[in-house]
C-alpha positions in Angstrom: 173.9 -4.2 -134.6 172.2 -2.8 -137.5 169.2 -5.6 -136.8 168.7 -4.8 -133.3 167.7 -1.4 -134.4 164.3 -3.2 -135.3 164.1 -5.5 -132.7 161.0 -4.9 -130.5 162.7 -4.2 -126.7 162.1 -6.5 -123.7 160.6 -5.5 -120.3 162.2 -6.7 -117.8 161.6 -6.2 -113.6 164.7 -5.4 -112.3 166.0 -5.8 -108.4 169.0 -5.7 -106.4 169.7 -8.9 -104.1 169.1 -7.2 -100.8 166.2 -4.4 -101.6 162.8 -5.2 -103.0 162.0 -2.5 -104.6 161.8 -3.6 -108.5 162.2 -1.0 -111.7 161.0 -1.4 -114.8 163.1 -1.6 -117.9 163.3 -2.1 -121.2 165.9 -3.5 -123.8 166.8 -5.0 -126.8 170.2 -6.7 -125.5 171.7 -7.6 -122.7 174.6 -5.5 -123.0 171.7 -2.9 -122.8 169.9 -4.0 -120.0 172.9 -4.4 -117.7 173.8 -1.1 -118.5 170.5 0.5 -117.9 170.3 -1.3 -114.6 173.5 -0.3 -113.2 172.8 3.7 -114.0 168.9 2.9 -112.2 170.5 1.0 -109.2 173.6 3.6 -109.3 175.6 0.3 -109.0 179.1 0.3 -110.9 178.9 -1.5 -114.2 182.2 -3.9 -113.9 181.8 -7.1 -112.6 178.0 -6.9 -112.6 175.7 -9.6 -114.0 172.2 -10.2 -114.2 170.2 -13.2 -113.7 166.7 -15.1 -113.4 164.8 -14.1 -109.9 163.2 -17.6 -110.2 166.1 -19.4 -109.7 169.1 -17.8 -110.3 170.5 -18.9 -114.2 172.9 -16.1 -115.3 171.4 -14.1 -118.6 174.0 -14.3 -121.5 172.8 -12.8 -124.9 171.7 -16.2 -126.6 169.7 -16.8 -123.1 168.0 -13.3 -123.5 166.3 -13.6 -126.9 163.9 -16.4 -125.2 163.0 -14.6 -122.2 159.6 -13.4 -122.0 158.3 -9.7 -121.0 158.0 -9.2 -117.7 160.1 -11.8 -116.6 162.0 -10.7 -112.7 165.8 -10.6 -112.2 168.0 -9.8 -110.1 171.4 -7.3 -110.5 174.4 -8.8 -108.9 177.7 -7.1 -108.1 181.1 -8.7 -108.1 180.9 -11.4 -105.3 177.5 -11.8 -105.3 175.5 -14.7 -106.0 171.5 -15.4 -106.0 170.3 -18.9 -105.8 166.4 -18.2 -106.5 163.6 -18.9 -104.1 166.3 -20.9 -101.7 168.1 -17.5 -100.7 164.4 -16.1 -99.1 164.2 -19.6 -96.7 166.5 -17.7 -94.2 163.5 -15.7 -94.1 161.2 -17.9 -93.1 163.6 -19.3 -90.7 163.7 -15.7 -88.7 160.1 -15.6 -88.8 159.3 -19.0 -87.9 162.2 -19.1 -84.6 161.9 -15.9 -83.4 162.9 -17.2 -80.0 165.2 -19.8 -81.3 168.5 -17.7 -82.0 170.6 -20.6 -81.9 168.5 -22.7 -84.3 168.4 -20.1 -86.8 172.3 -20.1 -86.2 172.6 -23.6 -87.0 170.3 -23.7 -89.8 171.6 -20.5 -91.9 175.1 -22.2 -91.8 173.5 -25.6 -93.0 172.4 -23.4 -95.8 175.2 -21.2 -96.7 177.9 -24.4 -96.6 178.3 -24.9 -100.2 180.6 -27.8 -99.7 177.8 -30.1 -98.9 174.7 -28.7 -99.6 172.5 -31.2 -101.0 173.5 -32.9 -97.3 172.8 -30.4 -95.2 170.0 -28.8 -97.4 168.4 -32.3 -96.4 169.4 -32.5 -92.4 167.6 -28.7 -92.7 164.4 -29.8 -94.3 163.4 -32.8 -92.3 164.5 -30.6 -89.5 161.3 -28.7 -90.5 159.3 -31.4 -91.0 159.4 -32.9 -87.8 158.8 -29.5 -86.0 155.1 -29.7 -86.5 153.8 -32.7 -88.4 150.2 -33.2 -89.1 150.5 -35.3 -92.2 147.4 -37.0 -92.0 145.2 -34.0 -91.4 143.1 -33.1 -94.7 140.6 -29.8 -94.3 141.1 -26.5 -93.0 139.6 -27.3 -90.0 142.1 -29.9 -88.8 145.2 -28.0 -89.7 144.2 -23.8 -89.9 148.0 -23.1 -89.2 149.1 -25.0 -92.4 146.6 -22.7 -94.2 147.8 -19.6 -92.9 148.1 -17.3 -96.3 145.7 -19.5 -98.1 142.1 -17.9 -99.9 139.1 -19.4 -98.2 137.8 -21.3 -101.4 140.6 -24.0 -100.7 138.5 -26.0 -98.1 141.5 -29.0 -98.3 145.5 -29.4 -98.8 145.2 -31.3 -101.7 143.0 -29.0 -103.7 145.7 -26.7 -102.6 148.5 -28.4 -103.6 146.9 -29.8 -107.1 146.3 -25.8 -108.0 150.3 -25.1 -107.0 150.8 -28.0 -109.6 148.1 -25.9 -112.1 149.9 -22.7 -111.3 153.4 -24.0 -112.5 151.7 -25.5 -115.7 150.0 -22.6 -116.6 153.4 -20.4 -116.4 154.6 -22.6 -118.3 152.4 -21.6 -120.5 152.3 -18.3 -120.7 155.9 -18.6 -121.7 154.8 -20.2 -124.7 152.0 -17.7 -125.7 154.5 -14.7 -125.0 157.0 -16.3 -127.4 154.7 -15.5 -130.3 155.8 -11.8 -130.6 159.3 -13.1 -131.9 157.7 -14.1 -134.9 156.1 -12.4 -138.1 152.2 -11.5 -138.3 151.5 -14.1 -140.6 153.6 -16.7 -138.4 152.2 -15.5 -135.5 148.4 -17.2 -136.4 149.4 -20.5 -137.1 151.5 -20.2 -133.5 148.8 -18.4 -131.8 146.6 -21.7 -133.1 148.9 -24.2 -131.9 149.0 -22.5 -128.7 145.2 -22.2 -128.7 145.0 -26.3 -129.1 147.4 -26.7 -125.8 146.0 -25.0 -123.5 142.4 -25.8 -124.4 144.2 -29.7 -123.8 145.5 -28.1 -120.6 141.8 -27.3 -119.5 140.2 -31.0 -120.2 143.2 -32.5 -117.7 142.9 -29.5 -115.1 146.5 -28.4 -115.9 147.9 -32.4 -114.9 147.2 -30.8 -111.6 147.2 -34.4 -110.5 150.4 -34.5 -110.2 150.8 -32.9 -106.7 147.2 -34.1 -105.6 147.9 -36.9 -103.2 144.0 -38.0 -103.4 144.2 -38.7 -107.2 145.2 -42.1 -108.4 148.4 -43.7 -108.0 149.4 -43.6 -111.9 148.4 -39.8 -112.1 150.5 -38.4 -109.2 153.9 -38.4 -108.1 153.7 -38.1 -104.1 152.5 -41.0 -101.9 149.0 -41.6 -100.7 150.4 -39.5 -97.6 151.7 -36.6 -99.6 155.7 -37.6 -100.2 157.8 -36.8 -103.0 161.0 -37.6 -104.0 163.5 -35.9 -105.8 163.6 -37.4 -109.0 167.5 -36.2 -109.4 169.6 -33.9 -112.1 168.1 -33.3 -115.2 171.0 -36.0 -116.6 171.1 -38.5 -113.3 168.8 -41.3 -113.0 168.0 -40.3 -109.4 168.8 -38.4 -106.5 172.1 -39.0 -105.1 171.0 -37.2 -101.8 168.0 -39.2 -101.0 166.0 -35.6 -101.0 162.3 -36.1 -100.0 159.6 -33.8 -98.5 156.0 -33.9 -97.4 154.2 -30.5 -98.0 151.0 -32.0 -96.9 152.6 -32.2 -92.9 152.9 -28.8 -91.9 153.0 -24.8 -93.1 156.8 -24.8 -93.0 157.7 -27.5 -95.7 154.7 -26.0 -97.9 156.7 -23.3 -97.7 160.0 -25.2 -98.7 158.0 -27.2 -101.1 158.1 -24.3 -103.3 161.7 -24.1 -103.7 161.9 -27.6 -105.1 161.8 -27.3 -109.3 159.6 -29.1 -112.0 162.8 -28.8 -114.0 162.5 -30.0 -118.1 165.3 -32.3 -119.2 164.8 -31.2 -122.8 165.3 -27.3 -122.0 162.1 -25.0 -121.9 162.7 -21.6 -122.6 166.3 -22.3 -124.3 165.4 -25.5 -126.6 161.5 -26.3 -127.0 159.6 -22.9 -127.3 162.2 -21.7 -129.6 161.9 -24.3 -131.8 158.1 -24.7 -131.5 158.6 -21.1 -133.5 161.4 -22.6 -135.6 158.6 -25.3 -136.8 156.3 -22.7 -137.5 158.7 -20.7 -139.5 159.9 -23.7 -141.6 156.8 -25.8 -141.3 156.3 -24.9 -145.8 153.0 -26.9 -145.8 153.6 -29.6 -142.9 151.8 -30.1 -140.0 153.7 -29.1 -136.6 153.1 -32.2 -134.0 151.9 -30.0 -131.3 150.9 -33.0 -129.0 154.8 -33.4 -129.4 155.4 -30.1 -127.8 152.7 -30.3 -125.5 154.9 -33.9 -123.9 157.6 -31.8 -123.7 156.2 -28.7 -122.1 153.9 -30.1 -119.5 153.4 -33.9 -119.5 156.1 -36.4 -117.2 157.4 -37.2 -120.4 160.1 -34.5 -119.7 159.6 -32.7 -116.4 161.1 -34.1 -113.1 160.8 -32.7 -109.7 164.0 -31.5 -108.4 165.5 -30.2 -104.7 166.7 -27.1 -106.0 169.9 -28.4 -105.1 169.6 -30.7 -107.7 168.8 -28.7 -110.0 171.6 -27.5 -112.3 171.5 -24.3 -114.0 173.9 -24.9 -116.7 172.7 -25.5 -120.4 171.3 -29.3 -121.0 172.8 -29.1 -124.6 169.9 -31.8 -125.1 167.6 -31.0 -128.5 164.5 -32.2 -129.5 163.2 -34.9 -131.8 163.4 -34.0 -135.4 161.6 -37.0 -136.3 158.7 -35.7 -134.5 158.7 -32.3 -134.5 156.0 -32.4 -138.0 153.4 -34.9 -138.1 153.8 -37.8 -140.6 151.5 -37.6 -143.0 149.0 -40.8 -144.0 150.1 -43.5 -146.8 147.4 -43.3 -149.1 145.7 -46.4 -149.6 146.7 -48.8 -152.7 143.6 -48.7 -155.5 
């Protein structure tokens, strides 16, 4: 207690699940924050819980000292339950079949059936997809509807979809360069530096936009030539038991849905590799931290998978990093 008293407080954009007007707050707990929220939101206080707008992980204490400033969540009373960007596709549904009460119907209680959801999560989407397809259409001209929303500098999907890849690497990002105000002044340089040496990496590469750019090579991408990815499965499966696939190139609806699906890290983000990125730094006493190590982790295909967000599980991967390589070896000197 008596160290929280110097502990800098968090910002933090808080909502309730069905209003979307957000409030600012700040804390130094989460004990704190829930409280603060629940006098804001006049919500009672038991039974509530707070967790991650993005996609719905539940905040516990431990959780909360990695979380950066500004970070969205969502308050949640006794019963209710937020499963991130998914919960807004009903949404899109009444938008997209205004006429269609029935399908919309169907397709909310495809969703809302938690006993087999990655099932019917999959009937729903290539439902989508074969609504209006236009796969093989490139520019803006051949497909304006799949555009819709879309600023006029992006003349072709896949410039589009490489920056959505870019977008999601450079959050990732951020995360790290906000995670230096947890540390001391002095520590804070040699973080600041390695973060300086990622993202200038980042830059030369374009942000591995390549990943989602169905034009780039084969090796550098994980979609098809057409624009088809796979979910790659659970953080601990080898693959996807459900057979999930989607095409974001084919139409303005699974572009849409596309953005639900996760690049998740097997080796935890916010919970195990920025943490102890600062943890090298702090205990580093003269040795070199192996940033390109950390840089795998963060960004490269060396630990991210693309995940239905059905398949993505929110519990904790309990799965560390390498302390072999977290500091660079140094050189055997040469015999004389």
């Amino acid at each position: 207690m008596f160290f929280n008293m110097f502990k800098r407080p968090k910002l933090f954009k808080v909502r309730t699940l069905n209003k979307p007007q957000k409030y600012g707050l700040a804390s130094r707990n989460l004990a704190g924050l829930l409280q603060k929220a629940c006098k804001q939101l006049k919500l009672p206080s038991p039974g509530c819980r707070i967790c991650l707008y993005e996609d719905g992980t539940e905040l516990t204490e431990s959780y909360f000292a990695s979380i950066p400033d500004n970070t969205e969540v969502v308050l949640l009373t006794a019963g209710e339950a937020w499963q991130g960007y998914v919960s807004d596709i009903d949404q899109l549904l009444k938008s997209f079949y205004k006429q269609q009460d029935d399908l919309v119907e169907a397709a909310q209680k495809l969703l809302s059936d938690e006993q087999q959801g990655p099932k019917r999560q999959k009937i729903l989407v290539d439902l989508i997809q074969n609504l209006n397809e236009n796969i093989l259409a490139e520019t803006r001209d051949e497909d304006r509807q799949w555009f819709e929303g879309i600023g006029t500098r992006f003349k072709n999907k896949s410039a589009y979809m490489a920056y959505n890849c870019e977008s999601r690497i450079r959050g990732y990002m951020r995360e790290v360069e906000s995670h230096a105000s947890t540390l001391s002044p002095k520590e804070q340089v040699e973080y600041k530096q390695i973060a300086e040496l990622m993202w200038n990496h980042l830059k030369s590469v374009k942000f591995n936009g390549c990943y989602f750019n169905r034009k780039e090579e084969e090796n550098r991408r994980i979609c098809t030539s057409e624009g088809w990815f796979s979910c790659q499965g659970a953080f601990d499966a080898d693959d996807c038991g459900a057979r999930h696939s989607i095409n974001p190139y084919s139409n303005y609806e699974s572009r849409v849905v596309f953005s639900t699906w996760n690049l998740d890290h097997k080796i935890e983000k916010k919970r195990t590799i920025v943490p102890t990125l600062a943890k090298a730094v702090k205990e580093q006493n003269g040795r070199e931290v192996n940033w390109e190590y950390f840089y795998q982790l963060l960004f490269t295909l060396e630990n991210l998978k693309l995940v239905h967000i059905t398949c993505h599980k929110k519990t904790s991967h309990n799965l560390a990093c390498d302390d072999a390589r977290i500091y660079k070896k140094r050189a055997k000197k040469k015999a004389t």
